[in-house]
N, C-alpha and C positions, 0 to 999 in steps of 0.2 A: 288083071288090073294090079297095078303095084301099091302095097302098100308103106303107105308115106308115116315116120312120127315125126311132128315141130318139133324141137327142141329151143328153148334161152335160158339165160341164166339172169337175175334181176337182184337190184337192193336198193331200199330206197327210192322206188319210178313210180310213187304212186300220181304224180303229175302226168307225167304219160303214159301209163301201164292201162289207160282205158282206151286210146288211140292206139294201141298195139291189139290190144284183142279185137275192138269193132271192125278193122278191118281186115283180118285173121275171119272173124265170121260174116266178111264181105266177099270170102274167096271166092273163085270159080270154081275151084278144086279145092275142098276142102281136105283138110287130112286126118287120117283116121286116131290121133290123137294127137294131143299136145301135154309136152310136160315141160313144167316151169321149176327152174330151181332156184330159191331164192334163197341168198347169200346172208342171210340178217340183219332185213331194213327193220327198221324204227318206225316208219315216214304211213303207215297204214296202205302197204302195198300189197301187202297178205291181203287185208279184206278185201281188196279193189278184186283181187284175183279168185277168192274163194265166190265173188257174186257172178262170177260166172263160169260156176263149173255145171250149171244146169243149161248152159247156151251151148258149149264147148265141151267134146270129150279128152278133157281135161285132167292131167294130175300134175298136182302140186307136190313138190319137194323142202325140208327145209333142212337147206344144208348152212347151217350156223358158222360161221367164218370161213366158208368155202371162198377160192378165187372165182376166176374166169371158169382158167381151164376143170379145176374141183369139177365144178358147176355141170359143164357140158357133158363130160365123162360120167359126171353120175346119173345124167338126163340121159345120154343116150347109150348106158347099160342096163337101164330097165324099159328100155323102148323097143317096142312089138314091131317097128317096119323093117322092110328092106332097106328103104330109102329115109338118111335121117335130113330133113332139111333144119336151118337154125339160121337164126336171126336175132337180133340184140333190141332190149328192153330201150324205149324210147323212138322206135323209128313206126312207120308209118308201110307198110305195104300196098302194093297196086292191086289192086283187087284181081288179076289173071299171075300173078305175081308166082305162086305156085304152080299154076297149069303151064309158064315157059318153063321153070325151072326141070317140069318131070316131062315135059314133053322130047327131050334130049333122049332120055331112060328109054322110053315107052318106044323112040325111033331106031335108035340102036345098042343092041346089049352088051355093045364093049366098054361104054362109056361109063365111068366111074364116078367120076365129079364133074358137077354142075355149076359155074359160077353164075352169078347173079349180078346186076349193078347196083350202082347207089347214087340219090341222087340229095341237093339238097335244099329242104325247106323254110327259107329265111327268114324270118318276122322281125328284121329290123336293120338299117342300113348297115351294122357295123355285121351282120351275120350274112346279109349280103357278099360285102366284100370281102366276109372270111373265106366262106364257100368257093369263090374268085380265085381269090389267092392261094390256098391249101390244096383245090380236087382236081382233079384233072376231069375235061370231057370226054363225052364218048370220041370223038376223033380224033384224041390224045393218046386213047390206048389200044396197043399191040393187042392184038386176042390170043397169041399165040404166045405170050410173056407175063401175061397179064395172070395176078396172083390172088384167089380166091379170099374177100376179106366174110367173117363168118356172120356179117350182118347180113347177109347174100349166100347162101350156094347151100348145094346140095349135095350126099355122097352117098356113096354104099357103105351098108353097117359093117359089111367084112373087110370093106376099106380100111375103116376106122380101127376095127379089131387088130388089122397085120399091123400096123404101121403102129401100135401103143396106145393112142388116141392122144389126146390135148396135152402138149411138157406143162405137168401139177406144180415145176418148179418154178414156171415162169408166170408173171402177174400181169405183164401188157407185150404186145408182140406174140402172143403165142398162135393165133393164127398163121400169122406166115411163117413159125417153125414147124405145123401143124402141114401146111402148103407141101413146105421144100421136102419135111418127111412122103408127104404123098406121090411126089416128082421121082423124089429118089428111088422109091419101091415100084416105078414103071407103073403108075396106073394113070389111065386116061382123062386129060382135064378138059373141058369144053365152056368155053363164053357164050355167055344166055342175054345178051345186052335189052332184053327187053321181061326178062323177071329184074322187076326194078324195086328197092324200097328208097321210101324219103327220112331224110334224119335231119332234124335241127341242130345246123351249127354251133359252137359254143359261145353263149350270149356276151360276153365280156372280155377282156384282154388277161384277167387273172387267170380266167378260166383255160383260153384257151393258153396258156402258157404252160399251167399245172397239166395240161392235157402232151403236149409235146416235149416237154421233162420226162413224164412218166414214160409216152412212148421210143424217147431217146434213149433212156435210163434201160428200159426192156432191149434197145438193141445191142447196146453193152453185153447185158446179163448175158444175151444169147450168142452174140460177138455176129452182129449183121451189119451192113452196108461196110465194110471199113472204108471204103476206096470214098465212098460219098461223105462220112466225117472227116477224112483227113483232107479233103479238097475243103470242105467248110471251113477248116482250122487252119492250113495254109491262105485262104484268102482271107479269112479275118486278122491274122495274126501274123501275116505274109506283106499283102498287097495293100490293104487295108494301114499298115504304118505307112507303107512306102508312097500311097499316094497322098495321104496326108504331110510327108515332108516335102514333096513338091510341092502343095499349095504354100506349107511355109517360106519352100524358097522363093515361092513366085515364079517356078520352071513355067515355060512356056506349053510341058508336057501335060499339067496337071490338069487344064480343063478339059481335053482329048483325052485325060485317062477315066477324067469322072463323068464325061458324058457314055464312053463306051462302056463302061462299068455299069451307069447307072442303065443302061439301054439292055443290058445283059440280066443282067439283077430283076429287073421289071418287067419284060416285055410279056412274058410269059401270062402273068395275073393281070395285067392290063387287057391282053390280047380277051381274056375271058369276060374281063368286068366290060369291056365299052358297050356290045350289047345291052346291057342289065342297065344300062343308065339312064335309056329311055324313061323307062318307070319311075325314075325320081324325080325329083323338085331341083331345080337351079341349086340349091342350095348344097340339100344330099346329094348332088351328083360332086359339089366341093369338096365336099368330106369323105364321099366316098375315095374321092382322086386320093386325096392327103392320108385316106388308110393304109395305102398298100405299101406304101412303102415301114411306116410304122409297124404292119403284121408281119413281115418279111423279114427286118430285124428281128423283132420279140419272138419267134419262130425260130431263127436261127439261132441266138441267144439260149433260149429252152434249149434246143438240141445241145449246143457245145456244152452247157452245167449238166443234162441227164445223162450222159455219152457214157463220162468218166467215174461216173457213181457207179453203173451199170458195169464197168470194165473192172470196176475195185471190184465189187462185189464178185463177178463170176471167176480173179485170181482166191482172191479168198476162199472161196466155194470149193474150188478145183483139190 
């Protein structure tokens, strides 16, 4: 039987740091231990987690200004499995959630890494249509492209060990440098679409902006997607004048350019949200219409200001 350590890294989750253990000790397979690295919250997330080291064999870490990757690296250097699975403070696991992720391992011993899905759980129309708008569904993703995010999946510790483990330089993105390092070194990845955890989207439009800065800003540092910002910034900074001086002229062009813009731009987070409408009120199905296009700006907006910080920073750095 293989054995499995949890690994996360947490600061501040004392709101949902007890929705992460209870269904951790809902597993089907549970794992033969769990070690939590907490980054130095304030917010009384230590206690939440010290009251159940008698449920859970459990160890607590306290790495004081640790990042992300700090965090993981030092969870899963003093972890006893073969198998380190990890998953991020605030989400919610399916109770078999473990048992798909190892049942890959357990099938066949080539297999290296295990992804996992994600799915998400709304508690309010605007978190609704965030979810809509931002995730893609299961029918959306490739499995054979598709890149391990570490709220989900599972690896081998000697994976972890060739490959460096988690870039300490990098503060958001570092999973998918963590990913493309495991790609590169030929080890085998496998999609598990049914080890699923649930995460609450981010509750407000501050939030989620600071959230897609940050992660823009990381692909900077890291220098990822170019081809997908520089399409961003050529149609904001491109198409985006040129179709607004056609409406000045009154070109005949301009409402055929902004209905198939607008058709292109949306149809994608529509396609997801018309479903989900059912469940609401005449009202929130209104608002929800009228979000997606406001989350789709403020989204892109985040990315073009995180992009270039992220690009300054990593010529700096060099």
């Amino acid at each position: 039987m293989l054995k499995v350590s949890l690994i996360t890294t947490v600061k501040n989750e004392a709101d949902s740091m007890k929705r992460l253990l209870e269904s951790l000790l809902a597993q089907s397979r549970k794992p033969e231990e769990v070690i939590i690295v907490d980054g130095g919250s304030t917010d009384g997330t230590v206690g939440v987690i010290r009251a159940y080291q008698g449920k859970l064999p459990l160890k607590l870490i306290i790495g004081e200004g640790f990042n992300i990757s700090q965090g993981r690296n030092a969870a899963i250097a003093q972890a006893q499995g073969e198998i380190i699975a990890s998953t991020d403070a605030g989400v919610r696991l399916d109770p078999d959630w473990l048992k798909c992720l190892l049942l890959p391992f357990e099938e066949d011993d080539s297999i290296d890494v295990v992804s996992g899905f994600f799915l998400p759980a709304p508690q309010s129309v605007f978190e609704i249509v965030l979810g809509a708008t931002v995730l893609p569904t299961l029918s959306e993703i490739d499995p054979h492209r598709f890149l391990p995010s570490s709220r989900s999946v599972a690896f081998r510790w000697e994976a972890w060990k060739e490959v460096g483990g988690y870039p300490e330089w990098l503060d958001y993105c570092e999973d998918l440098v963590f990913d493309f390092k495991l790609r590169h070194a030929g080890f085998k990845l496998l999609f598990a679409p049914q080890a699923v955890v649930y995460f609450r989207p981010r509750p407000h439009l501050a939030a989620f902006f600071r959230q897609y800065y940050r992660y823009s800003r990381g692909d900077g540092k890291a220098d990822l997607w170019r081809r997908r910002h520089a399409i961003r910034y050529l149609s904001y900074l491109g198409a985006g004048p040129l179709l607004l001086a056609l409406g000045f002229l009154r070109h005949p062009l301009f409402l055929g350019g902004l209905f198939i813009g607008a058709a292109i731009y949306l149809w994608t987070p529509y396609k997801r949200l018309l479903p989900l409408l059912r469940m609401l009120s005449p009202l929130d199905r209104v608002k929800a219409l009228l979000l997606v296009p406001l989350l789709r700006i403020t989204g892109d907006i985040a990315k073009m200001a995180g992009y270039p910080v992220g690009v300054l920073w990593r010529w700096r750095s060099r």
